[in-house]
N, C-alpha and C positions, 0 to 999 in steps of 0.2 A: 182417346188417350187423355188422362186428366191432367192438367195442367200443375207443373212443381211446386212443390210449398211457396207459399207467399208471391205466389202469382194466380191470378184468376181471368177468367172472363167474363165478362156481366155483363148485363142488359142488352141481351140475344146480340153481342159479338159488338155493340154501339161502342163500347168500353174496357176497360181492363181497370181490377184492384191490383195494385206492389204494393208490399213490403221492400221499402227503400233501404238503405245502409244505415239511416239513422235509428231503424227504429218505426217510423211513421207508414202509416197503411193510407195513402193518395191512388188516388180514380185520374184515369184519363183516357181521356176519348178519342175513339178512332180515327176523326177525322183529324182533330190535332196534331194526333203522332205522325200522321201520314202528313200534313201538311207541312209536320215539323224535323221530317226526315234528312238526315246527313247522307245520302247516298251520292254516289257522283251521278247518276240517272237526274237525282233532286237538287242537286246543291254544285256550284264549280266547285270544284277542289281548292280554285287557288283561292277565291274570294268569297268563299262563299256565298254569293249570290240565289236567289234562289232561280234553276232554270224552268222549272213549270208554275203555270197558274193556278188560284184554284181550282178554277175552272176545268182545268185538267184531271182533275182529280174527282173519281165519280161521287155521284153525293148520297149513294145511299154505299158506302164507303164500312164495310166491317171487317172485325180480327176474325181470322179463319182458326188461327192456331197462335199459341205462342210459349216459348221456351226459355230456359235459361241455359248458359254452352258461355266458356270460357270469360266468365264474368259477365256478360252482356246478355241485354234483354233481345230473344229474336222473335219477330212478328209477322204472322203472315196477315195481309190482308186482302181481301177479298171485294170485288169481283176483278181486279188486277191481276189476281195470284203470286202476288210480288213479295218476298220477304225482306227485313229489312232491321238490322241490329240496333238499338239504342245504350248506350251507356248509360247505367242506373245512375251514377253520379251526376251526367247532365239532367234527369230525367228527376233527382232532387232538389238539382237548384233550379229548376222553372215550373216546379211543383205549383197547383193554382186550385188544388181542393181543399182550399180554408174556409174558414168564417173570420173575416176580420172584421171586428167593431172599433172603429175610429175616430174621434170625435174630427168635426169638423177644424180643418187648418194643421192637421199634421204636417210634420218635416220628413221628408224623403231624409234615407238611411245616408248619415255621411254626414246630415246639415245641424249644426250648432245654432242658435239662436245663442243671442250675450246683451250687456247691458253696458253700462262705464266702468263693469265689474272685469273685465275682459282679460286688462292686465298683461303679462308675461306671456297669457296666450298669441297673442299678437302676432300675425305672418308676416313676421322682417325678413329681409335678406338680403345680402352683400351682390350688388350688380355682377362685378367680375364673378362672384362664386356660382352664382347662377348661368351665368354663361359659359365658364367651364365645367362644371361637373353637374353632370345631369341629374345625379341622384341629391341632389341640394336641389337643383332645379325641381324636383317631385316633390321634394317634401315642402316647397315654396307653393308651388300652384296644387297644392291637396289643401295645405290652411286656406287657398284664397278660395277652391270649392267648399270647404265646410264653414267658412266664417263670411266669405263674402267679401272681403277684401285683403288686400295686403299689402306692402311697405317693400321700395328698395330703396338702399344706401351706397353712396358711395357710386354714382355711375360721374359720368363727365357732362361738368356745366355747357352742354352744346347744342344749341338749336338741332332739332331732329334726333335729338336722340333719344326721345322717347318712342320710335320706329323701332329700333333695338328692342325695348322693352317689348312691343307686341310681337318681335320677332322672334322670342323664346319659345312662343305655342301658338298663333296665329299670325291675322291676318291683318288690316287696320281695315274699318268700314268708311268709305267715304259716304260725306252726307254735303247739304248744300253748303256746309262751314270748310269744304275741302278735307284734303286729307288729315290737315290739322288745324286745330285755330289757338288763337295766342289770346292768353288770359290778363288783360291790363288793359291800364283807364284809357279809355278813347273819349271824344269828343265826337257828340253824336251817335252813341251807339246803337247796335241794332240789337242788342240783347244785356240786362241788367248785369252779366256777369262781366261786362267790359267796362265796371265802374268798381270805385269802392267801395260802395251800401256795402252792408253785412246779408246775406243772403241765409233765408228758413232751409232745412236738410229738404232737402228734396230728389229726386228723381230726376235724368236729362229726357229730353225729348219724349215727353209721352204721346207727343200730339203726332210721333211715325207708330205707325202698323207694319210690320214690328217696330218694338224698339230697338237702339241701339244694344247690347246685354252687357256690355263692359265697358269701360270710361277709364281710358289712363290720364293722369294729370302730371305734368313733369316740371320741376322747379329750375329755372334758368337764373333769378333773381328775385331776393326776398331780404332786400333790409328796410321795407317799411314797418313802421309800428301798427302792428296787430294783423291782421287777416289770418289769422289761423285756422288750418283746415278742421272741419269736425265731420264723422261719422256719423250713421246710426241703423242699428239692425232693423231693417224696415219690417222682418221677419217676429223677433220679441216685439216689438210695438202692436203689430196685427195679431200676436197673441194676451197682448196686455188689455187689450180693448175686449179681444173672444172672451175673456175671462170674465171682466167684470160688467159689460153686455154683450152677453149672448145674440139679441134681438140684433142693438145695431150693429156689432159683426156682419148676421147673414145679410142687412141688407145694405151693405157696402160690399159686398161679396154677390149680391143677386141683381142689383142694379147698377147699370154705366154711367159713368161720369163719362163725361167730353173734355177735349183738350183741342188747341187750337194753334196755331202760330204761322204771324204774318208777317215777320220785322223783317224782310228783306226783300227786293223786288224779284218778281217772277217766283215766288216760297208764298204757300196757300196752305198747309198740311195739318191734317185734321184728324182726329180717331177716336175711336167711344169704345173705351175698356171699361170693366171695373178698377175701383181705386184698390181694391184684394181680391187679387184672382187665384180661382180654385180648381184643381182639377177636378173631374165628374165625381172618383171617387172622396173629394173631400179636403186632398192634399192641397197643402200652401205653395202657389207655384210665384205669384209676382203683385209688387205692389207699383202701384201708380199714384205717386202724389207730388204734386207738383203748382204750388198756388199762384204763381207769376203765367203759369199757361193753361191753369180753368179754366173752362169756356160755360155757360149757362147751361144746368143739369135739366135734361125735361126728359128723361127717362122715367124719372121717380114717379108714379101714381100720386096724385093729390093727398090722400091719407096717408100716407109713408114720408112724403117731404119733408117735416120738422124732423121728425125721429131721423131721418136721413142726413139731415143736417147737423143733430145732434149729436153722430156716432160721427160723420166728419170734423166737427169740431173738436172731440174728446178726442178722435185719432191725431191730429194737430199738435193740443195739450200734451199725450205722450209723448208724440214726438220730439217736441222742446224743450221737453223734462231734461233740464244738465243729468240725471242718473241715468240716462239713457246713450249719451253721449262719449265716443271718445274723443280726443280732442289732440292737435301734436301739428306743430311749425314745420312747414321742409325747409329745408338749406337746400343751396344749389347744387343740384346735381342726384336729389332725392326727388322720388316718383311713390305714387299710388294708383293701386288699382281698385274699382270696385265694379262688383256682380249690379247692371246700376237694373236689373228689375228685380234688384231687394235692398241693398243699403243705399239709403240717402247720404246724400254730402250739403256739407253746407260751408260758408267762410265766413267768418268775422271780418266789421268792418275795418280798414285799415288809412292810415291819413296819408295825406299826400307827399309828406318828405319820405324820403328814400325813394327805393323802387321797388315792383311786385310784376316777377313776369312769369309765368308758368303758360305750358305749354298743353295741350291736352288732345285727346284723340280717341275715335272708338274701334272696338273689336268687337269679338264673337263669340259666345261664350262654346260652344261647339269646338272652335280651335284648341280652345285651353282643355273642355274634357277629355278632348281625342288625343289632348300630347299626353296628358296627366294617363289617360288608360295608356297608351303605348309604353311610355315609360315604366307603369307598374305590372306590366305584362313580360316585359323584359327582365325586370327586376327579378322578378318568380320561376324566368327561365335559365337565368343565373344561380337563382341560388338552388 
């Protein structure tokens, strides 16, 4: 029997051509479809999990037959004899018979890169309104996925209450600093940011595998003169460098730096990333920089060390660039978050009359996607 318009079989049953709803004629292979089947045999109902291996699924695995019936694509496959429906519409959006040409350090669909130019863009939001109404809450934690940070106003000047804040989509990550640790001048510290130096934008913790992916900082008290928090898209920086070298891009992207940190007894923690990491296919996934917890680079091959140094330096330079910066004071009771494996932070120095206490903590950037999809999932089921 021939197979219905804009449906085919190819390459002795390995495959199948659709003509999809959009328009687009996309290949896909037998084993995929089967591996990527919704049946209740393959999948739980409730969670979709999946309940077989692939292993289960034999590997010389072909389409016997296949049809179209009541909208949906139906497939037999062979040597199982098992038929099994797909929806063209899912079968458009996981379509993977492209040619894409990329240049190295693309942003995943969603992600904004910005400068000092940023402006009105900006992901503020009123504490109470985020905690009441969810769909403020979505459109709060969607700017802090596509921009990489965000701003609340307006919560209550009170030790722990930046708990709250990660309690709108996650979870707090404890690390050897506790659940939280408190930002102001000590005597004897065991880390620069418990003084008032001015502090270069940087990155927290490079030196854990992982890193922590989100950093809340929370204002408890700020009437000393200066320390003003500043940003910076770590993301436009690692493209400001791609652009105007190429060369030291990739190899800030192809070789590790190391990171280190000892400042508190029984705390040894160490890790060798790149300072711009890539996914395989190219995508900009996270930056590492961080000059207070350098450690001596000996990844780099001898004849790549200057040039290595060169493109770390220039990476630096933008960085510092004020047109790269946003810049803005918290008042008590005002919090920020940032994506911290792409926006750097950094603080102006600030003098010793008044006082400067903020409060700070990490999370997971995982909690924040999964509230941000749920919530826009529901949203869709509403409307």
């Amino acid at each position: 029997m021939a197979e219905p318009a804009g449906l085919e079989i190819i390459d002795d049953g390995r495959a199948i051509a659709l003509t999809l709803p959009d328009g687009s004629r996309q290949r896909f292979h037998a084993i995929w479809l089967r591996d990527n089947a919704w049946d209740e045999a393959t999948r739980a109902p409730g969670n979709g999990q999946r309940l077989i291996t692939l292993g289960d699924i034999p590997a010389d695995t072909r389409i016997g037959a296949a049809t179209r019936d009541g909208g949906l694509i139906h497939i037999t496959f062979r040597p199982e004899n098992r038929t099994i429906a797909f929806d063209p519409a899912w079968l458009a959006s996981h379509a993977y018979d492209t040619v894409v040409t990329r240049k190295a350090g693309w942003l995943a669909p969603g992600i904004e890169s910005w400068d000092a130019s940023l402006g009105d863009r900006l992901p503020v939001a009123d504490f109470a309104a985020v905690a009441r109404d969810r769909e403020v809450l979505a459109g709060w934690l969607g700017g802090v996925h596509r921009y990489g940070f965000g701003k609340l106003l307006g919560g209550p000047a009170e030790p722990g209450a930046l708990f709250d804040v990660v309690g709108l989509f996650g979870y707090v990550r404890e690390t050897n600093y506790g659940r939280h640790f408190d930002v102001r001048t000590e005597v004897n510290p065991t880390n620069l940011a418990y003084t008032g130096l001015g502090l270069q934008a940087h990155t927290d913790n490079p030196y854990r595998d992982p890193v922590p992916t989100l950093q809340v900082l929370y204002c408890l008290e700020n009437s000393a003169e200066g320390g003003e928090n500043m940003v910076v898209d770590g993301f436009r920086a690692a493209e400001c460098l791609r652009d105007e070298n190429p060369q030291g891009f990739d190899l800030l992207t192809r070789y590790c730096a190391r990171f280190d940190y000892a400042g508190s007894s029984g705390v040894a923690l160490s890790a060798r990333r790149p300072m711009i990491e890539l996914a395989p296919d190219g995508e900009l996934r996270g930056i590492r920089f961080n000059n207070r917890s350098a450690a001596a680079i000996t990844d780099v091959p001898y004849e790549h060390m200057a040039d290595y140094y060169a493109a770390y330096r220039r990476l630096g330079e933008i960085i510092d660039d004020p047109a790269m910066e946003v810049s803005f004071k918290l008042a008590p009771g005002e919090s920020f978050l940032v994506d911290n494996t792409r926006v750097l932070h950094a603080r102006k120095g600030y003098s010793g009359a008044g006082s400067r206490w903020l409060q700070g903590c990490y999370a997971d950037k995982d909690g924040l996607l999964s509230t941000l999809n749920a919530l826009e999932r529901q949203s869709r089921k509403v409307a």
